[in-house]
C-alpha positions as CSV (number, residue, x, y, z in Angstrom):
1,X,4.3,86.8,186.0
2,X,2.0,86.1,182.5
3,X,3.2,88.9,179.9
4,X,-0.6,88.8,178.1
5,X,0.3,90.9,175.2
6,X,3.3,88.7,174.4
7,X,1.2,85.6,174.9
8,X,-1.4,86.9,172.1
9,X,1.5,87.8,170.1
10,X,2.8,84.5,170.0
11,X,-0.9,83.2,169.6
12,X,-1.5,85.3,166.4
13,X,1.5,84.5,164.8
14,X,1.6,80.8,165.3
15,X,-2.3,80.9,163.9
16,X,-1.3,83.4,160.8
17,X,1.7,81.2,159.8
18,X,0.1,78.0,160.6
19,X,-2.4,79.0,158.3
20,X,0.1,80.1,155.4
21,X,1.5,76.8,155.6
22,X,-1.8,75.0,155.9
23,X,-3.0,77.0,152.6
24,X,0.4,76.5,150.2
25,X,0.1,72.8,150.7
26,X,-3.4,72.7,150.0
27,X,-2.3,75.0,146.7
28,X,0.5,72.4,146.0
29,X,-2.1,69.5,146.2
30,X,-4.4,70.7,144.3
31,X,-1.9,71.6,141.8
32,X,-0.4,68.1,141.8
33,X,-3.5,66.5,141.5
34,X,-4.7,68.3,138.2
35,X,-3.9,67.5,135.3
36,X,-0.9,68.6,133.4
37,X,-0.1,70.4,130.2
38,X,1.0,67.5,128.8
39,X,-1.8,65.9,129.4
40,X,-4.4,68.1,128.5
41,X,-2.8,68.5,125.0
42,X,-2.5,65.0,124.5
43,X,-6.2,64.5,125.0
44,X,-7.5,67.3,123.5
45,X,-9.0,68.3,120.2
46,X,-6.3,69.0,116.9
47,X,-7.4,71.4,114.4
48,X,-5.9,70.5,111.1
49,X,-6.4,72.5,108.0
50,X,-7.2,69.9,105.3
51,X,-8.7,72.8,102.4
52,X,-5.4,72.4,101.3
53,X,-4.8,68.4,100.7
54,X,-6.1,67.4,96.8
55,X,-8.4,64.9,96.0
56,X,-6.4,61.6,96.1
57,X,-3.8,62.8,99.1
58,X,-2.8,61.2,102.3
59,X,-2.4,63.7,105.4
60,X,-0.7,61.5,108.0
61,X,-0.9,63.8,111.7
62,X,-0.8,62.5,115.2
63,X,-3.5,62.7,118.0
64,X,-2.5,60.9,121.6
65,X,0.6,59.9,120.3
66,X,-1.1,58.0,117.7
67,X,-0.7,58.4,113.7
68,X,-3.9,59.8,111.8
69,X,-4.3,60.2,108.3
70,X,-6.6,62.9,106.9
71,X,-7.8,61.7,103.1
72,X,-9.5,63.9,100.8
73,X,-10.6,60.9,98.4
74,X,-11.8,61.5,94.9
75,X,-15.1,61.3,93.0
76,X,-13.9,57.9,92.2
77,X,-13.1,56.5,95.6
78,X,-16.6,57.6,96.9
79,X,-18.3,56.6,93.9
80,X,-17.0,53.1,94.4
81,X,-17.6,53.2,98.2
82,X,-21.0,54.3,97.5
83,X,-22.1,51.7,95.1
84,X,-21.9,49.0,97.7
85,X,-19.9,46.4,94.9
86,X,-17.6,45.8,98.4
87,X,-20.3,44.8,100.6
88,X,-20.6,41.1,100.7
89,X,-16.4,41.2,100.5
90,X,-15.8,43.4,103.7
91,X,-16.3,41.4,107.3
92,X,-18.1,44.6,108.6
93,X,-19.3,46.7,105.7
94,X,-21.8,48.6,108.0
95,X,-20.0,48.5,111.2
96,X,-22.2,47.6,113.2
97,X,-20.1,44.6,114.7
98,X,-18.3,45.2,117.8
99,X,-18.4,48.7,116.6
100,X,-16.7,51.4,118.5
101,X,-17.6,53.9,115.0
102,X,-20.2,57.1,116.4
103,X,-23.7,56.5,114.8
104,X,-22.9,58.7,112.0
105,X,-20.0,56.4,110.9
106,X,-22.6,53.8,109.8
107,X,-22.4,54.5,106.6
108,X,-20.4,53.2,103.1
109,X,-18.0,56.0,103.5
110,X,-17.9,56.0,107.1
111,X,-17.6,59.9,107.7
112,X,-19.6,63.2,108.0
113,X,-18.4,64.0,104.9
114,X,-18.2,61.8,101.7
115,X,-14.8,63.2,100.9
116,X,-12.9,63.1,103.7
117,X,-11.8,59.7,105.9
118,X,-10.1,60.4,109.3
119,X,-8.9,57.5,110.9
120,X,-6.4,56.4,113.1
121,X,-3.8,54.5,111.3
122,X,-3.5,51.5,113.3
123,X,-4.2,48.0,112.6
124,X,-6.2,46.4,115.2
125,X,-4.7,43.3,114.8
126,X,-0.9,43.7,115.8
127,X,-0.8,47.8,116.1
128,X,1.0,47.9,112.9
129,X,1.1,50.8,110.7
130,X,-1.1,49.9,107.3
131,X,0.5,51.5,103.6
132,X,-1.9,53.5,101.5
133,X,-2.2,51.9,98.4
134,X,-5.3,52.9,96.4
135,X,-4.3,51.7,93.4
136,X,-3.2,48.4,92.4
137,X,0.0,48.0,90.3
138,X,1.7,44.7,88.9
139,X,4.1,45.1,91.4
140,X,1.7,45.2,94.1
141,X,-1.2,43.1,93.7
142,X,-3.3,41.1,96.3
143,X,-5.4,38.6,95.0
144,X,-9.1,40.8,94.1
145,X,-8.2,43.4,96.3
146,X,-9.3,47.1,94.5
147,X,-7.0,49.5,96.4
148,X,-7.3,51.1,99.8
149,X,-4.7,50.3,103.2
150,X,-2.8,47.3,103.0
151,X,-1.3,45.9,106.6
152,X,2.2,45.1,105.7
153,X,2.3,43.1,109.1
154,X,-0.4,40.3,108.7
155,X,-1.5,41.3,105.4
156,X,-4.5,42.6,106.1
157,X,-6.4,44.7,103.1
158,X,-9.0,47.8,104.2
159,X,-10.7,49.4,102.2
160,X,-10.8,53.4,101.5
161,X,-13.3,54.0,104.4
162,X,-11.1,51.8,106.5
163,X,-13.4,48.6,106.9
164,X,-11.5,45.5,106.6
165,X,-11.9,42.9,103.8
166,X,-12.8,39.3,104.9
């Protein structure tokens, strides 16, 4: 003989556990495919308080694991990004070539902001690490170079808004 209540029993708790199961491994793979905290900081936005840096200073931070320098340049250093004397020394001097710059970027100090250059501070060409250097000394001279990031790799000379000399 068929015990019916024992049979539904059986029934309703194979369904409600079934279900449990079926729902924490959805939950887990959901979970596994999103994205982690790791990632979401790494490719997120970094707020960086620059009011602080003077006019003339490096800020060197890192975004994705990359190194970015924050410059607040001087009257100077705009003036002479400004005036355009560079221009038929730089390979790109509006970036426009091959130009992964935003729109607003197409400019002689290539920012928002005359005063302020953020950039990351790779070089292109071998992924090296550029010095800031924007002042010539003796014991640093390249041949008609005014000043700006120097590639210590290649050699490679940038100016201050990060454009690269021919």
């Amino acid at each position: 003989m068929i015990d019916k209540d024992k049979r539904k029993f059986l029934i309703s708790s194979t369904v409600v556990i079934g279900s449990i199961g079926i729902a924490a491994g959805t939950y887990s793979l959901v979970r596994y495919m999103g994205l982690s905290e790791k990632a979401k900081t790494l490719g997120g936005p970094v707020n960086i308080d620059y009011s602080k840096l003077k006019p003339g200073e490096l800020l060197t931070t890192s975004w994705r694991g990359m190194p970015v320098w924050i410059l607040r340049r001087t009257a100077e250093m705009i003036k002479k990004l400004e005036q355009g004397e560079l221009k038929s020394r730089l390979r790109d001097p509006a970036s426009l070539v091959e130009s992964q710059q935003p729109k607003y970027t197409q400019n002689n100090v290539r920012s928002l902001k005359p005063e302020i250059l953020v950039a990351v501070a790779v070089c292109t060409h071998l992924g090296c690490i550029p010095k800031f250097r924007p002042l010539i000394s003796e014991s640093f001279k390249v041949s008609d170079w005014p000043g700006g990031f120097y590639c210590p790799c290649h050699g490679s000379s940038f100016d201050l808004a990060g454009r690269v000399f021919k």
